[in-house]
TORLUMMI-181804 format. One line per 8 residues: number of its first residue (from 1); their letters; for each residue z, x, y of C-alpha. Coordinates in steps of 0.5 Angstrom, whole numbers, plus 500, padded with zeros to 3 digits. Example, Ala and Ser with C-alpha at 12.3 -4.5 7.8 and 13.67 -1.06 7.14 Angstrom:
TORLUMMI-181804
1> AS> 516 525 491 ~ 514 527 498
This chain:
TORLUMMI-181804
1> XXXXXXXX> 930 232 886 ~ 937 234 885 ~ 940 232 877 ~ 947 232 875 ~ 949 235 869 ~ 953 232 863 ~ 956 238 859 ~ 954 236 852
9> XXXXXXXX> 950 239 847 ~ 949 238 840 ~ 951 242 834 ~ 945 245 830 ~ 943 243 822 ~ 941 248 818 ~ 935 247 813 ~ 934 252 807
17> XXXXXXXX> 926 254 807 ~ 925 261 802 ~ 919 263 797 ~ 918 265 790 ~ 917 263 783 ~ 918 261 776 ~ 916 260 768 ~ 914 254 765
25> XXXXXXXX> 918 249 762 ~ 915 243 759 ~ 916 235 761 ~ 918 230 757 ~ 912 227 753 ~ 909 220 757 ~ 909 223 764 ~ 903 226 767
33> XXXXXXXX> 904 233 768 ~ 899 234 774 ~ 902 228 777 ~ 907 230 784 ~ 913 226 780 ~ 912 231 774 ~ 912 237 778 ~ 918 235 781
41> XXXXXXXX> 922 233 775 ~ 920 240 771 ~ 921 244 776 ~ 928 241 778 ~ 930 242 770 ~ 928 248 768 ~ 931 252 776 ~ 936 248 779
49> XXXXXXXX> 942 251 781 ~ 947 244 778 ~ 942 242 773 ~ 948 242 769 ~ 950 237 773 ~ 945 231 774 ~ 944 227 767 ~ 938 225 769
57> XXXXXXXX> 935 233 769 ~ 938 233 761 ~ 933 236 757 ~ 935 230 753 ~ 934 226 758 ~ 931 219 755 ~ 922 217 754 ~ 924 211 758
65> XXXXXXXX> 929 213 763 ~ 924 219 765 ~ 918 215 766 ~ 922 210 770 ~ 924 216 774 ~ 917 218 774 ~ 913 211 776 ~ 919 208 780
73> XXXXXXXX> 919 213 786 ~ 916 217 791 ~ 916 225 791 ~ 921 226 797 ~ 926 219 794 ~ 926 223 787 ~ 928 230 789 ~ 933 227 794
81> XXXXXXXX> 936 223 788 ~ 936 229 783 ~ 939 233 788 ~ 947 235 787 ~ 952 231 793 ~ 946 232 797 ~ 949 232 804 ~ 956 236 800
89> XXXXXXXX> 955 241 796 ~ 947 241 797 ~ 946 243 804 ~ 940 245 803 ~ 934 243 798 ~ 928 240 801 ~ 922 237 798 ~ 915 239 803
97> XXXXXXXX> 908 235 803 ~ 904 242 806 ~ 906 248 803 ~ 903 252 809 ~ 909 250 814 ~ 913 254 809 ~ 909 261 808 ~ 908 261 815
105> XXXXXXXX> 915 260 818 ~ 918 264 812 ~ 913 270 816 ~ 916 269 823 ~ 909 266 824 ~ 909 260 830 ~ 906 258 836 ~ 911 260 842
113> XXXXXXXX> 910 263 848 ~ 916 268 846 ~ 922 265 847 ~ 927 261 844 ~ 931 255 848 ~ 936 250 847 ~ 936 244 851 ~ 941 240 855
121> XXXXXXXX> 941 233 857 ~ 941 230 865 ~ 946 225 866 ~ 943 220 870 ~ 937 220 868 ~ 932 221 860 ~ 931 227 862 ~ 933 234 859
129> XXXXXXXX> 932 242 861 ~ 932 247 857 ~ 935 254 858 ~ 933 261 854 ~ 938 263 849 ~ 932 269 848 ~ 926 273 850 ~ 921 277 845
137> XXXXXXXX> 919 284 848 ~ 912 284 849 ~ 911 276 850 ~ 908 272 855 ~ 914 270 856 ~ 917 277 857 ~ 911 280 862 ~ 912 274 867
145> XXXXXXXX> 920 276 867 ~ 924 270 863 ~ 930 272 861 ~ 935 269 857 ~ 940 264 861 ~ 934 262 865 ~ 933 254 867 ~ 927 250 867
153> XXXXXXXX> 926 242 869 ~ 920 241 866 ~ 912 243 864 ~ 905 242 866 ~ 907 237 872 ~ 912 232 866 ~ 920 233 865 ~ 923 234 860
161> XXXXXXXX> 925 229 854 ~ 929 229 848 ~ 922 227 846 ~ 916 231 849 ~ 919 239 850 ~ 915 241 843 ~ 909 239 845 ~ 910 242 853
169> XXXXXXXX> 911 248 850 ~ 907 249 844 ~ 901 248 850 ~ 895 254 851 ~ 898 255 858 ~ 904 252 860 ~ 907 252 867 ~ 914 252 868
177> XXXXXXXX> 919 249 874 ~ 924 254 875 ~ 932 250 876 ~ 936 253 881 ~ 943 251 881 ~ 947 247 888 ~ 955 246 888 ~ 955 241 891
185> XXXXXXXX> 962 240 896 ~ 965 235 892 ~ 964 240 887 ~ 959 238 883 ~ 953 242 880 ~ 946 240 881 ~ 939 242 879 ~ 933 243 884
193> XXXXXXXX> 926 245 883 ~ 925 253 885 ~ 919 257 883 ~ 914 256 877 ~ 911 260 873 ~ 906 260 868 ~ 906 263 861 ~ 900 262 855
201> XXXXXXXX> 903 261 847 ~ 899 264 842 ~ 900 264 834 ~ 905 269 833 ~ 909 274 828 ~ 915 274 831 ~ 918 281 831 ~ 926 279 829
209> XXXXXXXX> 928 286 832 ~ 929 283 839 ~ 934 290 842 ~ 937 296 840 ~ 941 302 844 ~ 946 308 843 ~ 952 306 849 ~ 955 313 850
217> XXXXXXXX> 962 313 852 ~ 969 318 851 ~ 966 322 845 ~ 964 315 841 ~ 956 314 840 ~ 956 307 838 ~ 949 303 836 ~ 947 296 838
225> XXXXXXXX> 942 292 835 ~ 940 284 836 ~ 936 283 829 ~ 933 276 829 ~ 931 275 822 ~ 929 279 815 ~ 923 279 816 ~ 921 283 810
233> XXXXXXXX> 914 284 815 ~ 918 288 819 ~ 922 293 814 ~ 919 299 817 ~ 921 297 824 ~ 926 297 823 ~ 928 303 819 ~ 926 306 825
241> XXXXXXXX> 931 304 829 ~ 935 307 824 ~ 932 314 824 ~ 934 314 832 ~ 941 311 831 ~ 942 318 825 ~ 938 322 830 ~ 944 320 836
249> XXXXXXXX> 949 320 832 ~ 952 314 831 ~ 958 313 830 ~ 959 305 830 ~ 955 301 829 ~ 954 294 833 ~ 950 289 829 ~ 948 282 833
257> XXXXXXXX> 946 277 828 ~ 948 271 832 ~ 942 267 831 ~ 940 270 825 ~ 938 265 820 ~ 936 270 814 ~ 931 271 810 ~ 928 276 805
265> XXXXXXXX> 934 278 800 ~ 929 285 800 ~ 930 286 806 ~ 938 285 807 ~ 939 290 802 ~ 934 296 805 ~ 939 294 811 ~ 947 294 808
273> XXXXXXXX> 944 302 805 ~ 941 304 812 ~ 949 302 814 ~ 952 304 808 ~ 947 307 803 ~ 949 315 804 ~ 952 316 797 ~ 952 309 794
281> XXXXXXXX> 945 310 792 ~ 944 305 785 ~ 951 301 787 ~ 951 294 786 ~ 950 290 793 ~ 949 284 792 ~ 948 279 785 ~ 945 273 785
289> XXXXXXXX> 947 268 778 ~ 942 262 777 ~ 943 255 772 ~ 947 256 767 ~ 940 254 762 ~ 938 261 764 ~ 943 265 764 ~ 939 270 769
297> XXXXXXXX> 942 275 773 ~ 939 279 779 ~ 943 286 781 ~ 941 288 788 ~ 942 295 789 ~ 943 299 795 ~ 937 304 795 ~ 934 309 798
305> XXXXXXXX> 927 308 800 ~ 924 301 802 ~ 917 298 801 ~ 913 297 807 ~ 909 291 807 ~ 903 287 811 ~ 903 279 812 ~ 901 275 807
313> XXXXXXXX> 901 281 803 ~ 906 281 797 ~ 904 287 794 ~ 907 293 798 ~ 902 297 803 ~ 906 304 802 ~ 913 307 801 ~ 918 311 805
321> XXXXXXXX> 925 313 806 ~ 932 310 807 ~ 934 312 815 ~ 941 312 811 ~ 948 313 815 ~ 955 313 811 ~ 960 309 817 ~ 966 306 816
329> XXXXXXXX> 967 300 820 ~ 962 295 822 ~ 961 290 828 ~ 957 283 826 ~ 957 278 832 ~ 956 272 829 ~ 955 264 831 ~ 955 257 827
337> XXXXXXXX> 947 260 827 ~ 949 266 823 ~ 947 264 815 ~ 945 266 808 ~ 942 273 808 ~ 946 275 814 ~ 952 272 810 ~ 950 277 805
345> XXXXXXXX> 950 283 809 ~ 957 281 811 ~ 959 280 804 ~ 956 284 800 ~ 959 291 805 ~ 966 288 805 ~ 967 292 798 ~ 965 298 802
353> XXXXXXXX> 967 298 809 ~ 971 295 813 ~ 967 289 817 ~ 969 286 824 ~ 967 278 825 ~ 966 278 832 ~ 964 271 835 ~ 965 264 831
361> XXXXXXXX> 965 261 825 ~ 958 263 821 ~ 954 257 818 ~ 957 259 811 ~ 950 259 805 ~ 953 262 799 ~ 946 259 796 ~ 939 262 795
369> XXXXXXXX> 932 258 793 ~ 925 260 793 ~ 919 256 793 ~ 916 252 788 ~ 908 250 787 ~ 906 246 783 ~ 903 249 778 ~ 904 251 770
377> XXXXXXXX> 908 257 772 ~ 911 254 779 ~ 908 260 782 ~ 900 260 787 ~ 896 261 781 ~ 893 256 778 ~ 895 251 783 ~ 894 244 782
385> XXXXXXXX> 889 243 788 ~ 890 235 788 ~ 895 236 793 ~ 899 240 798 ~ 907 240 796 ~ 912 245 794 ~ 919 245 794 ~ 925 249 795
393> XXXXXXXX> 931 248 791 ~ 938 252 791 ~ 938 256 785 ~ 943 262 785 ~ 949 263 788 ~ 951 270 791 ~ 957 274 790 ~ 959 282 792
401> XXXXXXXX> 960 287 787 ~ 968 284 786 ~ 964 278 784 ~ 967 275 791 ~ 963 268 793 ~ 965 262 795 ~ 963 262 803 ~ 960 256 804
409> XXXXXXXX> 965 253 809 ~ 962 260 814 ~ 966 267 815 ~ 972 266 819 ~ 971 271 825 ~ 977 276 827 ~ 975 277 834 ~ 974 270 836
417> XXXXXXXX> 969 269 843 ~ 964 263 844 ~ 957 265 846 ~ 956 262 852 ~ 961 264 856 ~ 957 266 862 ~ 954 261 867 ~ 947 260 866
425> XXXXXXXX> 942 263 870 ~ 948 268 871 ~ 948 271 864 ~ 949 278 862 ~ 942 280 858 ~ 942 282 850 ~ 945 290 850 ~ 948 289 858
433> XXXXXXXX> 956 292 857 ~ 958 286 860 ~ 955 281 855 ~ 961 277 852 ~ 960 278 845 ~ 958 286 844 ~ 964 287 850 ~ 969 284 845
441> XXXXXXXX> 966 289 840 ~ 965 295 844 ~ 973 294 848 ~ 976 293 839 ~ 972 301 839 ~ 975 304 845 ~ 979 299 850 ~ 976 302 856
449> XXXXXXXX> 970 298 856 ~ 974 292 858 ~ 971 288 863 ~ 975 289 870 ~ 977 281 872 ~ 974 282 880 ~ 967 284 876 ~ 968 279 872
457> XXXXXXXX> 969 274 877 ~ 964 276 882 ~ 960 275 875 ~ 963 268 875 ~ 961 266 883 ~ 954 265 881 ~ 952 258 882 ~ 951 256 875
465> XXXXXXXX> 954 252 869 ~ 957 254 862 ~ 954 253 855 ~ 959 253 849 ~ 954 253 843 ~ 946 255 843 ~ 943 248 840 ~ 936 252 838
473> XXXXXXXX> 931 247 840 ~ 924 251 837 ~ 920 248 832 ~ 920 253 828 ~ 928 254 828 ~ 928 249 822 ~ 925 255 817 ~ 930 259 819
481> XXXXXXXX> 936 258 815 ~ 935 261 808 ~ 936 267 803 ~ 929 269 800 ~ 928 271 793 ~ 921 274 792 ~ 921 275 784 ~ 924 271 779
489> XX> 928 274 774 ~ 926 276 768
């Protein structure tokens, strides 16, 4: 059966999950200190960003107005109405009822069978595909030979809805019908049925390294590398590929962080000193300020060794040495899927080096947050067993070493290309010179990379149908908006 196409996709919401703890701070007399309410209330007062803000997180706040607050909503209602123009300013806190979900996202942990997709809905039909924004090496769905622009009509004998296509794809085994795409004569394009192919899903970590290279070309030595997420799991890794771009020689670097959400603020500090860190060793990188009842500051230095850690591990396995480089120009590509801790690698290097925006407008998180568990000291220990919340509310904000801040509305990019450009089912692979995202970066370095027009055209003459924007449709991909702080100041 053949489906026409309608070329609409939905813009991706971004939410904000991070980790961490805190110190204790007493409610008001009359409230149950064990009770959800309580803990809500306690933890907003004593760690919210714009506690100052909202009269009902005073210290002074009244017996009766605290107990009416208390006894009147539920979790979820309570942290909603004491959040600061929530939807505006706070985009991003957020109250859960299992705490597990969030450690396990914050770790790249999900059941996948190694790909990220987005989802593109028929015309004539309930019906949907999907399309691959991406595939992890060594995956289910790398050995089968999926790759990124590949179009899939449904799963396991059912199509595909706005409704079903987690659930299809959060199946053991999960058999997908290819889409192979039909110009009509009256021009149309249409979709139908092609080969399928099968793929298992296992809980996995996912490695955040999807590809790195040395292009080579007219004296330059210009490094590339698709990074996913900070995933503080993965510091080693990634300090590896560092030692290989420093053992080549590099002498640019292309960083594609087009779908990197962010994460740990550890980590993206160990990656601005692999970049940048020659000579600037104990040089402010980044400053995260909290409320104003804390006055607490937290000075991210750029460093030359890093911790390497184990998952669910917070205490680190071992130490090693920063592969440091010392470049002077830095290409990010970046997407309205670009936010928080990658921002800060845009911000927090701008002061040293000269960072060339190539993309779209990154999704603008100047915020950080870190999780908070119910208990006297809002950390695991000693955790109220009577239930399962946790919350996630804002409570720093980033600035540079020039005390530059103030992205919320996302970095504007200088070299202005759209993410899809190329038809499905024809795209250029994530490292090919003919992508358009690390084309326009490596033409800025050395103009002979420019695509030919024929070679682009014949590119072009492929059946298949173009995407503006990935809408990245994976369960998960609800975790991955956020700046992670591991340990509270002090």
């Amino acid at each position: 059966m053949m489906k026409k196409l309608i070329l609409s996709i939905i813009t991706l919401t971004a939410l904000s999950f991070t980790s961490c703890s805190s110190d204790d701070d007493s409610a008001p007399t009359g409230g149950d200190a064990n009770d959800v309410n309580a803990f809500v209330w306690r933890g907003l007062n004593t760690w919210y960003y714009w506690q100052s803000d909202i009269p009902d997180l005073s210290d002074n706040i009244t017996e009766t107005a605290y107990n009416s607050l208390i006894t009147n909503n539920t979790p979820e209602t309570l942290f909603n109405s004491l959040l600061y123009q929530k939807g505006v300013v706070d985009r991003n806190s957020f109250i859960l009822s299992d705490y597990t979900v969030l450690e396990n996202g914050l770790s790249g942990v999900s059941v996948s069978a190694g790909f990220e997709y987005g989802t593109q809905k028929f015309s004539n039909s309930e019906d949907s595909f999907i399309f691959i924004v991406y595939v992890v090496p060594g995956t289910s769905a790398y050995q089968a030979g999926i790759k990124r622009g590949d179009v899939f009509l449904s799963a396991n004998g059912q199509n595909f809805t706005s409704d079903n296509t987690s659930t299809l794809l959060a199946s053991p085994t999960v058999e997908l019908v290819k889409g192979e795409f039909i110009i009509e004569d009256d021009g149309s394009t249409v979709i139908q049925a092609g080969d399928s192919i099968t793929v298992q899903t296992s809980e996995e970590q996912e490695n955040p390294i999807i590809y790195s290279s040395v292009i080579e070309k007219n004296g330059n030595k210009i490094g590339y590398l698709f990074f996913n997420s900070f995933t503080r799991e993965f510091n080693d890794e990634l300090n590896t590929v560092f030692a290989d771009f420093k053992t080549k020689g590099i002498n640019e670097l292309v960083l594609d962080l087009r779908y990197n959400g962010g994460g740990d603020v550890e980590m993206a500090t160990y990656l601005a000193s692999m970049i940048k860190g020659e000579g600037n060793n104990g040089k402010l990188f980044s400053q995260l300020r909290f409320n104003e009842k804390s006055g607490f500051i937290n000075n991210y230095n750029f460093v030359n060794t890093l911790n390497v850690y184990s998952l669910n591990q917070d205490d680190p396995i071992a130490t090693e040495s920063i592969n440091e480089l010392n470049l002077s120009r830095l290409f990010v590509i970046g997407t309205g899927n670009t936010a928080s801790a990658s921002e800060l690698i845009i911000n927090g290097l701008r002061p040293y080096m000269d960072v060339v925006l190539v993309g779209n407008t990154t999704y603008g998180k100047d915020v950080a947050s870190f999780t908070l568990y119910d208990s006297s000291t809002f950390n695991k220990n000693n955790i109220n067993p009577d239930h399962k919340y946790a919350m996630q509310p804002i409570v720093a904000k980033n600035f540079n070493s020039k005390g530059e801040s103030d992205y919320s509305r996302g970095f504007q990019p200088d070299i202005q290309v759209d993410d899809f450009t190329e038809p499905l089912g024809a795209m250029s692979q994530f490292g090919e010179l003919t992508e358009p995202m690390l084309n326009a970066a490596l033409v800025e370095i050395d103009p002979s990379f420019v695509v030919t027009s024929s070679a682009r055209v014949n590119k072009l003459m492929k059946k298949g149908i173009t995407i503006r924007e990935a809408n990245l449709s994976s369960e998960n991909n609800r975790l991955n908006y956020e700046m992670v702080i591991r340990d509270l100041p002090q």
